[in-house]
C-alpha positions, 0 to 999 in steps of 0.5 A, spaced: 500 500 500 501 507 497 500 513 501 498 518 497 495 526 499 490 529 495 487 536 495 481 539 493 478 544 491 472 547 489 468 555 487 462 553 484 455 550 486 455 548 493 463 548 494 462 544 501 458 539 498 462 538 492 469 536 496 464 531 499 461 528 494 468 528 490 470 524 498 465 519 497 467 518 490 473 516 492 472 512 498 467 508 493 473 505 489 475 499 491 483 501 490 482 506 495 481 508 503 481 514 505 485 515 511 484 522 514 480 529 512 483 536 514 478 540 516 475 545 510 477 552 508 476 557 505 481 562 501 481 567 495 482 565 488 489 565 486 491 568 479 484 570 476 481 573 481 475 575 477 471 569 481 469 566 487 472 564 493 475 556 494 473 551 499 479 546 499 482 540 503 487 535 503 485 527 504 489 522 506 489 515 502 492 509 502 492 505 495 494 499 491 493 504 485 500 507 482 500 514 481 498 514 473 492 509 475 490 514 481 490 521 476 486 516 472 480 515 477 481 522 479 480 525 471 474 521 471 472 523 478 472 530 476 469 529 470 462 526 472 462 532 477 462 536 470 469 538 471 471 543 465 477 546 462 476 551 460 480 557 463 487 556 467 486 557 474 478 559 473 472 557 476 471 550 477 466 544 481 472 540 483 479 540 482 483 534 485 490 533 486 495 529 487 500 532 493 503 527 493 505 520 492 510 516 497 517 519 497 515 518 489 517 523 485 514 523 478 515 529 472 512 526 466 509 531 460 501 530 464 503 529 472 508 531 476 509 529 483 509 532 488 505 537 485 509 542 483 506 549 487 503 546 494 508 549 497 507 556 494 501 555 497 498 556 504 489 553 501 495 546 500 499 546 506 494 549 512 490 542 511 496 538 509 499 540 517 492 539 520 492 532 518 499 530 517 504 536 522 511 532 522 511 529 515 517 530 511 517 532 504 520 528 498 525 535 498 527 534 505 523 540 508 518 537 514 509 540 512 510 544 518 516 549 517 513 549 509 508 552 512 510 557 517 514 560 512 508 562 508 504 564 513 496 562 512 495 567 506 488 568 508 486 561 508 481 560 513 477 554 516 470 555 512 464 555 517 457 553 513 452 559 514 446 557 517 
């Protein structure tokens, strides 16, 4: 079994409900356990700012799956919420990610592992910490100092409205 870390994200529809239904299809296939789920966040769009605020997570998962397979389950978990491309870093119902994948390090024309930007990114690396605080990096680095040097980039935990 592989340990492999997700983040989630989404900013269209009901974004909370989009993270969980993306949740539950992944913990439906039978090549993956969910292992642990970070609390919600919110966070101000990155890059094109014209659009709504994010809700993103991370999940913990272990799988037999190897990382080309899971990016397939993910690609297909995207596509059946009605995930379109259309605009880099634009509005989306989902987004998945693989974070990270082991100390796998993979650099391939349509998947780079770890992802290439988490640790630019307080929206990764504050739910990352909440659930995994001593993991050490690929690149040495521990998830928690990572984040200290970001500082939280206005990522705060999301409190559904009542």
């Amino acid at each position: 079994m592989s340990t492999a870390f997700l983040g989630l994200g989404s900013n269209l529809g009901d974004r909370a409900e989009n993270i969980y239904h993306a949740i539950d299809c992944l913990c439906r296939h039978s090549d993956i356990h969910i292992e642990r789920i970070s609390s919600l966040y919110q966070t101000s769009p990155m890059g094109v700012e014209d659009q709504p605020d994010f809700i993103n997570a991370v999940v913990q998962i272990e799988t037999e799956l190897s990382p080309p397979d899971l990016l397939g389950v993910i690609l297909g978990i995207e596509h059946d919420m009605g995930r379109v491309r259309e605009l880099r870093w634009g509005p989306r119902i989902i987004d998945i990610d693989i974070l990270l994948y082991d100390q796998v390090i993979v650099d391939s024309s349509n998947l780079t592992i770890p992802h290439p930007r988490m640790m630019e990114r307080a929206f990764v690396m504050v739910p990352l910490v909440e659930i995994a605080p001593g993991l050490v990096l690929p690149n040495g680095q521990m998830t928690s100092d990572v984040l200290n040097s970001l500082g939280c980039q206005g990522v705060h935990k999301f409190i559904p409205e009542t």
